[in-house]
C-alpha positions in Angstrom: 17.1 -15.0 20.0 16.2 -11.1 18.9 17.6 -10.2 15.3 18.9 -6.8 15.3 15.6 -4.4 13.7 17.5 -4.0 10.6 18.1 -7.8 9.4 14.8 -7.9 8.6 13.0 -7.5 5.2 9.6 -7.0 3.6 7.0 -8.8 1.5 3.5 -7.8 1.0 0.3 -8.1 -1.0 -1.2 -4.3 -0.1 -3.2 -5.9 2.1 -0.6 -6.6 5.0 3.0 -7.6 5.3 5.5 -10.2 6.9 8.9 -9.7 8.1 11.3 -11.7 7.3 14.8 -12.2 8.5 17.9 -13.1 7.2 18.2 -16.3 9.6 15.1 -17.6 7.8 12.2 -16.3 10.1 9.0 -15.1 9.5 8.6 -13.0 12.9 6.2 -10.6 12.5 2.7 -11.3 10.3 -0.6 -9.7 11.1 -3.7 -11.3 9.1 -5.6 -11.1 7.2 -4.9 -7.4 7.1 -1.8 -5.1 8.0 -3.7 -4.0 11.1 -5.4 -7.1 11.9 -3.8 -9.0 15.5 -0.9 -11.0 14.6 0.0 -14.4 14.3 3.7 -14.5 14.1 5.3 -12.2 16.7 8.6 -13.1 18.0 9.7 -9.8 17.1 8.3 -8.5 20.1 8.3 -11.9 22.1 10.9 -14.7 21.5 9.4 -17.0 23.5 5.3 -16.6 23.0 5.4 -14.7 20.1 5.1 -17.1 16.9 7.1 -17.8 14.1 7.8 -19.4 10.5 11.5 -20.6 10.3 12.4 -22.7 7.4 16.6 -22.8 8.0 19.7 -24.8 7.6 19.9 -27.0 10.2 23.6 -25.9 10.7 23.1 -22.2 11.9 26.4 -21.6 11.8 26.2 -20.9 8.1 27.0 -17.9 6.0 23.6 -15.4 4.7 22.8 -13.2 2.1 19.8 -11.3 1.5 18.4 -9.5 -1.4 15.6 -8.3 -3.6 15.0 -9.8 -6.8 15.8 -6.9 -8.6 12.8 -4.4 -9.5 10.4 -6.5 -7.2 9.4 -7.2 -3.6 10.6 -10.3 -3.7 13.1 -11.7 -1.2 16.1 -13.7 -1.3 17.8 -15.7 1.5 20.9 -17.3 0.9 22.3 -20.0 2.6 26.3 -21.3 2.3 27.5 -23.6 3.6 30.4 -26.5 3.4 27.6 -28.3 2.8 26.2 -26.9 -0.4 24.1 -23.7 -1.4 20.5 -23.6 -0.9 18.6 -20.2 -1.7 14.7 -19.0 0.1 12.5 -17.2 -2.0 9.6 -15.5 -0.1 6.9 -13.7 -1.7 3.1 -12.7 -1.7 1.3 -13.3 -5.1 -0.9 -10.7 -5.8 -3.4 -12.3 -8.3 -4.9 -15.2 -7.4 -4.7 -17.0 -4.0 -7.7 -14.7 -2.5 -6.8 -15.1 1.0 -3.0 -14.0 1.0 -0.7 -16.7 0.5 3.1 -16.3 1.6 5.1 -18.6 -0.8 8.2 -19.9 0.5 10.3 -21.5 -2.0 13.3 -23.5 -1.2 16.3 -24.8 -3.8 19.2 -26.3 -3.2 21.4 -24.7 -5.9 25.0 -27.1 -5.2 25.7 -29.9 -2.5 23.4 -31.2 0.0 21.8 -29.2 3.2 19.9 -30.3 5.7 17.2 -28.1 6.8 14.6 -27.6 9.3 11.3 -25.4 9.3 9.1 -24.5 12.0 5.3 -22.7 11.5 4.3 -22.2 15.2 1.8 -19.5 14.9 0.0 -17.6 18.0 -3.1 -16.4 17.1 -4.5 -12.8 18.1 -1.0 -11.7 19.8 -0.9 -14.9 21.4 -3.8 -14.5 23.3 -6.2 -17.0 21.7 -5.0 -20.9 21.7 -5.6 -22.9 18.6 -5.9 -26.5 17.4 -3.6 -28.2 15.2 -4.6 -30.7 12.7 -2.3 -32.6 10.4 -3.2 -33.9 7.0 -1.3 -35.8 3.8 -1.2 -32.2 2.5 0.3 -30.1 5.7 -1.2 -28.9 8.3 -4.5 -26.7 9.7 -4.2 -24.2 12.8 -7.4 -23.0 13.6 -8.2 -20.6 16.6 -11.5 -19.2 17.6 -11.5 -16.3 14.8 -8.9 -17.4 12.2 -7.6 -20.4 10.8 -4.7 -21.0 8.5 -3.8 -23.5 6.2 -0.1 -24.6 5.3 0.4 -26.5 2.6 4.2 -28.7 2.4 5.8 -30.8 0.1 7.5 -32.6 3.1 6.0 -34.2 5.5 5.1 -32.5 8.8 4.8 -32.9 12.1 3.7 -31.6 15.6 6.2 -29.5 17.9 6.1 -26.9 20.4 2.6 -27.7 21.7 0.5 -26.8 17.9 3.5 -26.1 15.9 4.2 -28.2 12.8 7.8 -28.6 11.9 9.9 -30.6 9.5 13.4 -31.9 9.0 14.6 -32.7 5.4 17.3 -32.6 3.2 17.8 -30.8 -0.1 20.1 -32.4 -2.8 21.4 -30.9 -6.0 18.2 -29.3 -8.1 15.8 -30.1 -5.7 13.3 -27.9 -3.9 10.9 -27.9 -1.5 7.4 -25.6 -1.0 6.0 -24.2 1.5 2.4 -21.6 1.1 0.5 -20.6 4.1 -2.6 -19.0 4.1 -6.2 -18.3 5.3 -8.5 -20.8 5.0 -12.1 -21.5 6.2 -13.6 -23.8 8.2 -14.3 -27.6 7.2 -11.8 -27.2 4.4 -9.4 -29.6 3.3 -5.9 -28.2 3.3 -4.9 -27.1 -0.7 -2.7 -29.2 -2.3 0.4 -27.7 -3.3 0.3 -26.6 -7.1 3.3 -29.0 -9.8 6.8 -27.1 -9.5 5.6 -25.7 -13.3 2.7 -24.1 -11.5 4.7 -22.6 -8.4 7.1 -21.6 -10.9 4.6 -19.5 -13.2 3.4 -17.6 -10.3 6.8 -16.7 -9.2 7.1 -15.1 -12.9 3.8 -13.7 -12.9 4.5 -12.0 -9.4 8.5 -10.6 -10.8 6.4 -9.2 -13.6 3.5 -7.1 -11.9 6.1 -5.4 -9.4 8.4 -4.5 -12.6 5.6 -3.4 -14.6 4.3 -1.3 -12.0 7.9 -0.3 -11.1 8.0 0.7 -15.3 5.8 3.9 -14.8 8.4 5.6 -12.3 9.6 8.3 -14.1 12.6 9.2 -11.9 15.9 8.5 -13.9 18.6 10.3 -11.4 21.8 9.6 -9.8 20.3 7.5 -7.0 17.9 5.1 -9.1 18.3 2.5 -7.2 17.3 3.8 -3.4 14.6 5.5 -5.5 13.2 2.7 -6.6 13.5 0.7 -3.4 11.4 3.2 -1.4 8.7 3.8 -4.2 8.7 -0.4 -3.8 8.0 0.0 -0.1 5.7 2.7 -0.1 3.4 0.9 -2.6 3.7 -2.5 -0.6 2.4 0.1 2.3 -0.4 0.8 0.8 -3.6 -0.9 1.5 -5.2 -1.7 -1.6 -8.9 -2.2 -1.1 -9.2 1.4 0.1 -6.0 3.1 -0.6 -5.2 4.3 2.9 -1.5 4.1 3.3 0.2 3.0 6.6 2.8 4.4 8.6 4.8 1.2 9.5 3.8 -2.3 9.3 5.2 -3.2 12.9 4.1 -2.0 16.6 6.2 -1.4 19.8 9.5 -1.5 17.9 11.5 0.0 20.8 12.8 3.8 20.0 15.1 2.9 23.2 16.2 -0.3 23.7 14.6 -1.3 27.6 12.3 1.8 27.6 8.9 2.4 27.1 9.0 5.0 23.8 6.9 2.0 21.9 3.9 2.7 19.6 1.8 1.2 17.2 2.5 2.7 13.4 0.3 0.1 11.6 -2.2 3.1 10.7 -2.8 5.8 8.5 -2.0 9.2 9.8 -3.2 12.0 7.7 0.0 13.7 7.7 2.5 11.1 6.5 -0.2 10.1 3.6 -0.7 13.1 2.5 3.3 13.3 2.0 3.3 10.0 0.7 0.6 11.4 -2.2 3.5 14.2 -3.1 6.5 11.1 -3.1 3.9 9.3 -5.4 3.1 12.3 -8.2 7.1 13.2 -7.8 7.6 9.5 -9.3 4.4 10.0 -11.5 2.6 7.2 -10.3 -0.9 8.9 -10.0 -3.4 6.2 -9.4 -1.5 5.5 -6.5 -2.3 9.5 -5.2 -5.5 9.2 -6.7 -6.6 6.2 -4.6 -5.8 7.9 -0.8 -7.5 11.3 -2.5 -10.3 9.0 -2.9 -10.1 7.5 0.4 -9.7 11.3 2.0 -12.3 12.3 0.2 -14.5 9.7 2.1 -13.5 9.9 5.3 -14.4 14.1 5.1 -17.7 13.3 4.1 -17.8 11.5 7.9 -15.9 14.4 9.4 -19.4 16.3 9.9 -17.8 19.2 12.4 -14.4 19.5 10.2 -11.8 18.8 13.1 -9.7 16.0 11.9 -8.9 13.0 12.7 -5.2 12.7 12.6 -5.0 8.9 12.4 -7.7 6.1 10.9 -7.8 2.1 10.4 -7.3 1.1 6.7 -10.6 0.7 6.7 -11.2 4.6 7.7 -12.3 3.6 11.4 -11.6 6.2 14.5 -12.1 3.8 17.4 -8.0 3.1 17.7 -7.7 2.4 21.9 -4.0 2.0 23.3 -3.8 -0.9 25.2 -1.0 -2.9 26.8 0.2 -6.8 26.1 1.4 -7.3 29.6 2.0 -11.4 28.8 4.6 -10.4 25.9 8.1 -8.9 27.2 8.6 -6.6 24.0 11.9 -6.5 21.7 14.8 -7.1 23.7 13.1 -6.8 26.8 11.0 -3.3 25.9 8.0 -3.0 27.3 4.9 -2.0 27.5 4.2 -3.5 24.1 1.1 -1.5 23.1 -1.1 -1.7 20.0 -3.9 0.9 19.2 -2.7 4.3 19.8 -4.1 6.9 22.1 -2.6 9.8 19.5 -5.9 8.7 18.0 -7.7 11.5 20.5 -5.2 14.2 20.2 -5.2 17.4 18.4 -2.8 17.9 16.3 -3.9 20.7 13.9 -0.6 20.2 11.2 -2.5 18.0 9.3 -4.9 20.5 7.6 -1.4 21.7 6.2 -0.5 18.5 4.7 -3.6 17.4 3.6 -4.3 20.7 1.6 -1.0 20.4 0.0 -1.6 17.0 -1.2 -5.2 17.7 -2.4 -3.6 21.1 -4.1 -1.4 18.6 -6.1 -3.9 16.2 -6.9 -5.8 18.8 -8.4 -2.8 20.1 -10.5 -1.4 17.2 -11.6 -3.9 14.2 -11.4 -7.7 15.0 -11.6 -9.5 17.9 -10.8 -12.0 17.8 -7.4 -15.4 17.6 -7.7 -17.6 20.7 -6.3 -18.9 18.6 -3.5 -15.6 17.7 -2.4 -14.4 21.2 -2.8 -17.5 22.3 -0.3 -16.2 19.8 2.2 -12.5 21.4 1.7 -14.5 24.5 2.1 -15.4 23.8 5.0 -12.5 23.0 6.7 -10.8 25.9 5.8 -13.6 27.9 7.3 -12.8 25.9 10.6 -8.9 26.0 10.4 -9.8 30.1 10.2 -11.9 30.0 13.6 -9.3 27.4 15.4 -5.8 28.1 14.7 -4.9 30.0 17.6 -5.6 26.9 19.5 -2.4 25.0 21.0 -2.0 20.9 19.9 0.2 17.8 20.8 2.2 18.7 17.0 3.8 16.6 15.0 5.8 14.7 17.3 2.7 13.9 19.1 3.6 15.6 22.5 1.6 13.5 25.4 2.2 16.4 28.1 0.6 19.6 27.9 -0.4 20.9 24.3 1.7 23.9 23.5 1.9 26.6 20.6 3.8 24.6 18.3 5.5 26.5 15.2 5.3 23.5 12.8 1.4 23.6 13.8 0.9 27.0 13.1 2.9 26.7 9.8 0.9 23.6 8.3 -2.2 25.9 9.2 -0.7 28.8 6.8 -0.6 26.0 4.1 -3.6 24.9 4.7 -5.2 28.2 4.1 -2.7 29.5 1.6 -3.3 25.9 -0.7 -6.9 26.8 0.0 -6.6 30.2 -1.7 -4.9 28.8 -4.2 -7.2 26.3 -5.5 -10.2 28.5 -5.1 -8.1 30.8 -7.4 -7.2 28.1 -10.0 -10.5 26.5 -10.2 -12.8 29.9 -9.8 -14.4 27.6 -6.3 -16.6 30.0 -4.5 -15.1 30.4 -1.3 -14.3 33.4 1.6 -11.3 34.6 0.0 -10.8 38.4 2.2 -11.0 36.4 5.0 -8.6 33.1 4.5 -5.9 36.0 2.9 -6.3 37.7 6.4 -6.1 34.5 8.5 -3.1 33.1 6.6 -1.4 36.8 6.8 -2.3 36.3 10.5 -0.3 33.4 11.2 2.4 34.1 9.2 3.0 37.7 11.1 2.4 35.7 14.7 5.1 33.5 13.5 7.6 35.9 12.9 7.2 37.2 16.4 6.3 34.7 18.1 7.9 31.7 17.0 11.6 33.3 16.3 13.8 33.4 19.0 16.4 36.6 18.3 18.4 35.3 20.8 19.5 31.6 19.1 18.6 33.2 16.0 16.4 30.8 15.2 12.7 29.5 14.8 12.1 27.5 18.0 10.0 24.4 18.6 7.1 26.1 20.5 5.7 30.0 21.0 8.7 31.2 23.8 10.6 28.3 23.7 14.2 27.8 23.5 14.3 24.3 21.5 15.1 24.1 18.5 12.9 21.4 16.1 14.1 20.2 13.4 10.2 19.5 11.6 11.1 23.8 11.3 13.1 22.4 8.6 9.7 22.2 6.5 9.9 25.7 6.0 11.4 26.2 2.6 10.0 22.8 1.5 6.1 24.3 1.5 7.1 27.4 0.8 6.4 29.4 3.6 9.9 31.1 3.7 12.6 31.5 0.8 15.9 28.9 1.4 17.9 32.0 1.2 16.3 34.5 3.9 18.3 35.6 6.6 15.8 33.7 9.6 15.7 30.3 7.8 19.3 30.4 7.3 19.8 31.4 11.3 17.7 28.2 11.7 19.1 26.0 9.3 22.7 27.4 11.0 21.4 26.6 14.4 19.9 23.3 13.6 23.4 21.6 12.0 25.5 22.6 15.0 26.5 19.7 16.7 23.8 19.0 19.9 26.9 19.8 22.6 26.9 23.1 21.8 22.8 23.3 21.0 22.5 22.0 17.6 20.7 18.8 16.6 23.4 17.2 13.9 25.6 14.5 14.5 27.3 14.4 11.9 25.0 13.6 9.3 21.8 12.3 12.1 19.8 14.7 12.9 17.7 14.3 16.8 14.2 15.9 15.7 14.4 17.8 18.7 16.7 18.1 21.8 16.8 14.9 24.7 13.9 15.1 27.4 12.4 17.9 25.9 9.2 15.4 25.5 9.6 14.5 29.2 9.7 11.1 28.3 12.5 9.0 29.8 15.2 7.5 28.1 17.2 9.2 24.8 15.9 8.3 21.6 18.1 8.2 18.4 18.6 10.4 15.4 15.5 11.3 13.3 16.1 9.7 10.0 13.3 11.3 7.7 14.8 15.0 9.9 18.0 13.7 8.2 16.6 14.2 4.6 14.4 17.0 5.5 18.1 18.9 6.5 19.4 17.6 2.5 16.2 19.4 1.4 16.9 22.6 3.3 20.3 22.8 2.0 19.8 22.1 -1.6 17.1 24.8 -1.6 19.5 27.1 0.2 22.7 25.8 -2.1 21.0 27.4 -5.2 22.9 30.7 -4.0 25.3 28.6 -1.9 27.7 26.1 -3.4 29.3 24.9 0.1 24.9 24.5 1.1 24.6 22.5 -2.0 28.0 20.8 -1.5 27.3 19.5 2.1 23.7 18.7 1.1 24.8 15.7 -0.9 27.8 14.4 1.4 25.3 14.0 4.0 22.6 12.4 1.7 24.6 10.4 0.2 26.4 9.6 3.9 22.5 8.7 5.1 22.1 6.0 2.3 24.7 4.4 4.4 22.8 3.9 7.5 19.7 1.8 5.1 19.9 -1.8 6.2 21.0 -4.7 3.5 18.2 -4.2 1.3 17.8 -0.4 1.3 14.9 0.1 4.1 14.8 2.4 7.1 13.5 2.1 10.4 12.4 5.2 12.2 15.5 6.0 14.1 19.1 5.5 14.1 20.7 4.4 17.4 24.0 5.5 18.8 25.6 2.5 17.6 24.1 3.1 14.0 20.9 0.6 14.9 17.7 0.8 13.9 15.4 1.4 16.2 11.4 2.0 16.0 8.9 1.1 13.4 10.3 -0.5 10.3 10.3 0.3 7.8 8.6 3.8 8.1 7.2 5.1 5.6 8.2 8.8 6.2 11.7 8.1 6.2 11.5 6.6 2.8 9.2 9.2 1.2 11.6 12.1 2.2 14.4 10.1 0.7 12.5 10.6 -2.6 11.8 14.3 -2.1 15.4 14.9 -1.3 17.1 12.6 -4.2 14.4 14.5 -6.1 15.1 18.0 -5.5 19.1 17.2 -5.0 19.4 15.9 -8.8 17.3 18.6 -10.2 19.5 21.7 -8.5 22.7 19.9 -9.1 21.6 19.2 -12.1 24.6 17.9 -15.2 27.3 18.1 -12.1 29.6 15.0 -12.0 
């Protein structure tokens, strides 16, 4: 049976993640790596998928689910009438080379019985795989991968190659389960003494609360803070330092409808934000590893043009395809992995990425000259190519259009260009980037504002209003207080009967069908702290801005699931819908708690 999107939570080793929900499941784990094909799926198929269940055997009992504080580290309780039994699940992080998930049972009071299932299906379920018990657990091993669990109970075979287990759990007494990769011929590990399991649980609390130590925001909203730089870093890929979108594909952004993509790769743009959530939180090696990576994948960019999205491992090659044997979440299919956004053009990301090298500069390290002649170059190319139309930010598949978000990352681009060459004395054609960037800014005054909604629109003549225009006063390209972005921002919170894109606090990114997609998607919820942004840059000279800026942030920390995590989208019965958790979402929660506690400032 589906779990709704947001009972799930998150563990991780920055090499990929599991989801885990709060009826015990592992239902969604791709290995050995975040983008790798999975082998637990019954997110997006119940049936076929794959999972790792260790549960009461009496489902009707009571849950809980938490972090262990300061980590990512997660709890599953269990009550019952029966007794108390509490699931620990974690990733070490030193140690256990392949990427172990530890899940740790105890029975805290009373007596429950349990049962666990580990029915993996290898490569999306498309490759079968042999199962071979042993006194220490149990091998699965498929054509390309095998995996290795080892149990302190005794196992055996269910569901044509699963291994499962029934046992019961007394006062004080636990049970282990660790699954990982192994290779083949090898005997399956022995399961380390309860002092042993124990240690690495404490080794693994302490490096998530040391690196959780260096966070230097101390505001109002700690907590939430703290929660999305934990999710952010767990998102991270650490043998590169690429940061993902999303750990999950084909998460419906409609329930039955076909608005399912694959976020399990870094896309320029929301890195490049997530390098500005990092240095806001002052955790620069974090910013410094993707500047790294960037740095890289420019040197293989030989024409300049972008690519807007890239493997953690930096490769291009991303096809879209279908799995036609897999019915999707809740019945939502196609269920597609790879993404064909791969081979659009979407020219906002020379913005994004300048801003975030700009900042890296100031605050972390400064670039070399060779990667300054790379950025260089790009500039010149932004200069010949940013009259073109793209797909934008939202990734339009229809016809590419003049979007104003586009043609505003492209002023940052060349102003953060300017800029640098400024600060650092960079050779570099300053007349003509100071004419370009004037260029666009002028075209975008005419072009892009619509006297009659008075209002920035989505596209060059279009009457849709966008609420990525929000970005505006966030890079600086318009004060918070002029006249036009205040038109917008007006425009933008009326209520979408009568134009507007707010629901009361949700914000749609854009108005329904306007993508000619079928079916209505939900509210937007990174749009929903990009709005808390505008209005606490616009509340410096306007306490009722400033005023309705945190009511609604502080109403959106209300629609985070259980544990604090966001999916992409917010459904019209306050579900989450899409990729989860998203990255974006939770690194514009940071810039608005950022910028909300520094203008409000000793307030109550």
């Amino acid at each position: 049976m589906y779990q709704p999107i947001e009972n799930y939570g998150v563990i991780g080793n920055m090499r990929t993640v599991a989801l885990a929900g709060m009826h015990g499941s592992i239902d969604w784990l791709c290995y050995p790596d975040i983008d790798s094909p999975s082998v637990f799926g019954a997110l997006l198929d119940d049936a076929k998928g794959g999972r790792f269940r260790v549960a009461p055997a009496d489902e009707a009992v009571r849950r809980k689910q938490f972090y262990w504080p300061s980590t990512n580290i997660l709890v599953t309780r269990f009550f019952n009438e029966e007794g108390i039994v509490e699931l620990q699940d974690f990733m070490p992080l030193d140690g256990c080379a392949s990427g172990c998930i530890y899940r740790r049972l105890r029975c805290v009071r009373g007596s429950v019985r349990f049962r666990a299932e580990c029915s993996p299906a290898f490569d999306y379920g498309r490759q079968p795989h042999r199962l071979t018990l042993g006194k220490n657990g149990a091998r699965f091993d498929s054509p390309n991968l095998s995996l290795c669990l080892s149990s302190s109970v005794p196992l055996r075979e269910c569901n044509g190659g699963g291994a499962c287990a029934e046992f019961t759990l007394s006062d004080c007494q636990s049970a282990l389960f660790i699954l990982g990769g192994c290779r083949e011929g090898d005997e399956v590990p022995s399961l380390p003494s309860d002092a042993e399991a124990e240690h690495i649980f404490h080794e693994t609390v302490k490096y998530w609360r040391n690196w959780l130590s260096a966070c230097t925001y101390h505001g109002r909203w700690r907590e939430q803070v703290h929660r999305s730089a934990l999710l952010l870093k767990l998102l991270t890929y650490q043998p590169t330092g690429a940061i993902v979108a999303a750990p999950t594909c084909s998460l419906p952004e409609v329930i039955g409808g076909a608005r399912n993509w694959d976020y399990r790769y870094t896309w320029v743009r929301d890195a490049a934000f997530t390098v500005y959530a990092f240095l806001r939180l002052g955790f620069k090696e974090e910013a410094a590893a993707f500047v790294h990576w960037m740095a890289d994948r420019s040197a293989d960019d030989a024409d300049a043009s972008g690519r807007i999205l890239l493997t953690v491992h930096g490769a291009t090659d991303i096809p879209e395809q279908t799995l036609d044997h897999w019915e999707g979440y809740r019945g939502s299919a196609p269920v597609r992995i790879g993404n064909a956004a791969a081979g659009q053009y979407q020219s906002d990301i020379y913005g994004e990425a300048m801003d975030s090298l700009y900042l890296y500069n100031k605050y972390v390290s400064p670039i070399s000259y060779d990667f300054w002649q790379r950025i260089r170059h790009r500039i010149d190319w932004v200069c010949d190519h940013w009259q073109l139309p793209d797909n934008g930010i939202w990734e339009m598949r229809g016809e590419r259009r003049d979007f104003v978000y586009s043609k505003v990352m492209n002023w940052v681009a060349l102003d953060r260009g300017i800029r640098l060459a400024e600060k650092r004395s960079f050779p570099a054609s300053r007349e003509r980037w100071i004419a370009e960037r004037d260029r666009i800014y002028e075209e975008v005054m005419t072009r892009g504002w619509n006297a009659k909604l008075n209002a920035f629109t989505q596209s060059y003549g279009s009457d849709d209003l966008d609420a990525s225009l929000l970005i505006m006063p966030l890079v600086f390209f318009m004060a918070p207080t002029d006249p036009r972005m205040i038109g917008t921002l007006d425009a933008i919170m009326k209520e979408p009967r009568d134009g507007g894109l707010v629901s009361d606090s949700l914000v749609y990114r854009y108005p329904p069908r306007s993508d000619g997609l079928a079916g209505e998607e939900g509210t937007f919820n990174m749009c929903s702290f990009w709005l808390v942004e505008a209005l606490t840059r616009a509340g410096q000279a306007d306490p009722d801005k400033l005023e309705r800026a945190r009511i609604i942030f502080e109403r959106m920390l209300g629609f985070a699931n259980h544990l604090g995590l966001y999916a992409e989208q917010t459904g019209r019965e306050g579900q989450a819908l899409g990729n989860f958790p998203q990255a974006f979402t939770h690194l514009a929660l940071i810039s608005a708690a950022f910028n909300l506690d520094r203008v409000l400032g000793d307030r109550p």
